[in-house]
C-alpha positions in Angstrom: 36.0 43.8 31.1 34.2 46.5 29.1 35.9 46.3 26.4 35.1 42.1 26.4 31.7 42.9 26.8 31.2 45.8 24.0 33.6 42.8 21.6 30.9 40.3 22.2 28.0 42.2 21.7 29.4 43.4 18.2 30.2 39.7 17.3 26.3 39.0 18.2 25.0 41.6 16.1 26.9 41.1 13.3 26.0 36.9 13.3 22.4 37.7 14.0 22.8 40.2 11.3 24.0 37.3 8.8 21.6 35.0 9.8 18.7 37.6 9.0 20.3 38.5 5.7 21.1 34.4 5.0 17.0 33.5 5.8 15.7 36.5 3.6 17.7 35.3 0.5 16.6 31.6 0.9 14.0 30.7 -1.5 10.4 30.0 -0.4 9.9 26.3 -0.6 8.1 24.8 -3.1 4.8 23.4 -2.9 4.3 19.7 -2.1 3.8 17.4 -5.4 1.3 14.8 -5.5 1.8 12.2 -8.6 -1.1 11.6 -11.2 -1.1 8.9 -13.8 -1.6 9.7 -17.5 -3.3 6.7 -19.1 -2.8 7.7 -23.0 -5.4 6.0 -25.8 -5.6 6.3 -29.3 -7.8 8.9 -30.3 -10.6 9.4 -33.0 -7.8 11.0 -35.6 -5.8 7.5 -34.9 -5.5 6.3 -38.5 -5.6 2.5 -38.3 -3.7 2.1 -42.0 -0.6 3.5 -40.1 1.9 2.0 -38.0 2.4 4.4 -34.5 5.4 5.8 -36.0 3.9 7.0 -39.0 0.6 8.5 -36.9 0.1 12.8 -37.5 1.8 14.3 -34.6 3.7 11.3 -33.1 7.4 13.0 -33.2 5.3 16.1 -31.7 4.4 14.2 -28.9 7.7 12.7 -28.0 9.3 16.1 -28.3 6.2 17.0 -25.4 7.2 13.8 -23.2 10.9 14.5 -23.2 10.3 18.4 -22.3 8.1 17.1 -19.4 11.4 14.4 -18.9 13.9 17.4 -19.2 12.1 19.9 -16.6 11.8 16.8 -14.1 8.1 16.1 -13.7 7.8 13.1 -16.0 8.5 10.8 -12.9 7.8 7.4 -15.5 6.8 6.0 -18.5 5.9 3.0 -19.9 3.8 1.2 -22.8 1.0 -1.7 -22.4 -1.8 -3.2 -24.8 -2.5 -0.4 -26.7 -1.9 2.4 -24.1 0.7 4.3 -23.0 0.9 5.9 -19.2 2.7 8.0 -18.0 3.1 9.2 -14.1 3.2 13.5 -13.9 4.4 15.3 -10.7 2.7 18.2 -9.7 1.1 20.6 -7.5 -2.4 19.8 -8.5 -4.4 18.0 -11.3 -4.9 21.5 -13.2 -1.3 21.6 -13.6 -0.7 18.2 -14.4 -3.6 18.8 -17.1 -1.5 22.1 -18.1 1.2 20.0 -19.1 -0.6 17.6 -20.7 -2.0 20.6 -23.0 1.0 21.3 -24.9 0.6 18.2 -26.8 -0.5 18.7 -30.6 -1.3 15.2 -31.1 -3.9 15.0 -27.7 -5.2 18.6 -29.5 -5.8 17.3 -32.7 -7.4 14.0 -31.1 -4.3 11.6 -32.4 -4.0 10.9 -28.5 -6.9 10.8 -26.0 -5.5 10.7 -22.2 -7.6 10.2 -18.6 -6.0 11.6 -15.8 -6.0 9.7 -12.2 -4.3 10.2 -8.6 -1.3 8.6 -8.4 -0.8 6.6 -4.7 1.7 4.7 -3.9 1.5 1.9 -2.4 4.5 -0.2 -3.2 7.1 1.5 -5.1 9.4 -1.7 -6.3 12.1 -1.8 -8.2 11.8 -1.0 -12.1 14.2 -1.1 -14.6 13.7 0.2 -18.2 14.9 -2.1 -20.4 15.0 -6.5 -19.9 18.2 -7.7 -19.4 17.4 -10.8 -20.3 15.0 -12.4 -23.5 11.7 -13.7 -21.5 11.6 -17.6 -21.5 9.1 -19.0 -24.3 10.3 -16.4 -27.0 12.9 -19.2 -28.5 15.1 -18.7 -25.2 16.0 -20.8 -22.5 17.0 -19.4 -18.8 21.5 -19.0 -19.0 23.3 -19.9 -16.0 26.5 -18.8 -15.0 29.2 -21.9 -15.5 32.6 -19.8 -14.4 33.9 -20.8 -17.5 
């Protein structure tokens, strides 16, 4: 009996002792990310002559989107009128301006951005690309005739 009660309070030290070591090595958690929509405008060094592929700085700023893509806080991305927005996670709007500051062409004014919160109301479904050519443009809706 002794000897089954000196075996189980070994077997308790040694699994509190791994739980211990187990919690100290878990990382601390990160802090919660709120989004925050980029709305991107031309800026005042927007050459109107030039088509947007030809503007100063443009491959610059794609490099800068697909580094915030690559690290995971470019949440989306898409293109309207003349703007562009994008949607940033983050920890606070300081960092989402930090990221923002990399850019060379929002430095040298190619770019102008506004930075908003972000909320969620209704997150859909989005896909990037049409599959299918709108109606109007010289198409006509397909249907499927098992053929």
């Amino acid at each position: 009996m002794k000897n089954l009660a000196r075996s189980t309070v070994i077997i308790s030290l040694a699994v509190c002792s791994f739980f211990s070591i187990a919690v100290a090595q878990t990382p601390p958690a990160e802090p919660a990310k709120n989004l925050y929509a980029i709305e991107i405008k031309t800026g005042s060094a927007w050459d109107t002559t030039k088509p947007p592929q030809e503007q100063a700085y443009m491959r610059e700023h794609s490099a800068n989107l697909k580094r915030l893509r690559d690290q995971g806080s470019l949440v989306m991305g898409a293109r309207y009128s003349d703007k562009g927005l994008v949607v940033l996670q983050a920890t606070n709007a300081e960092e989402a301006h930090a990221m923002m500051a990399p850019d060379i062409s929002i430095q040298n004014k190619t770019f102008a951005y506004e930075l908003h919160d972000f909320n969620v109301f209704y997150s859909g479904t989005l896909q990037s690309k049409r599959r299918v050519p709108p109606v109007g443009a010289g198409n006509t809706p397909s249907t499927a005739t098992g053929n």
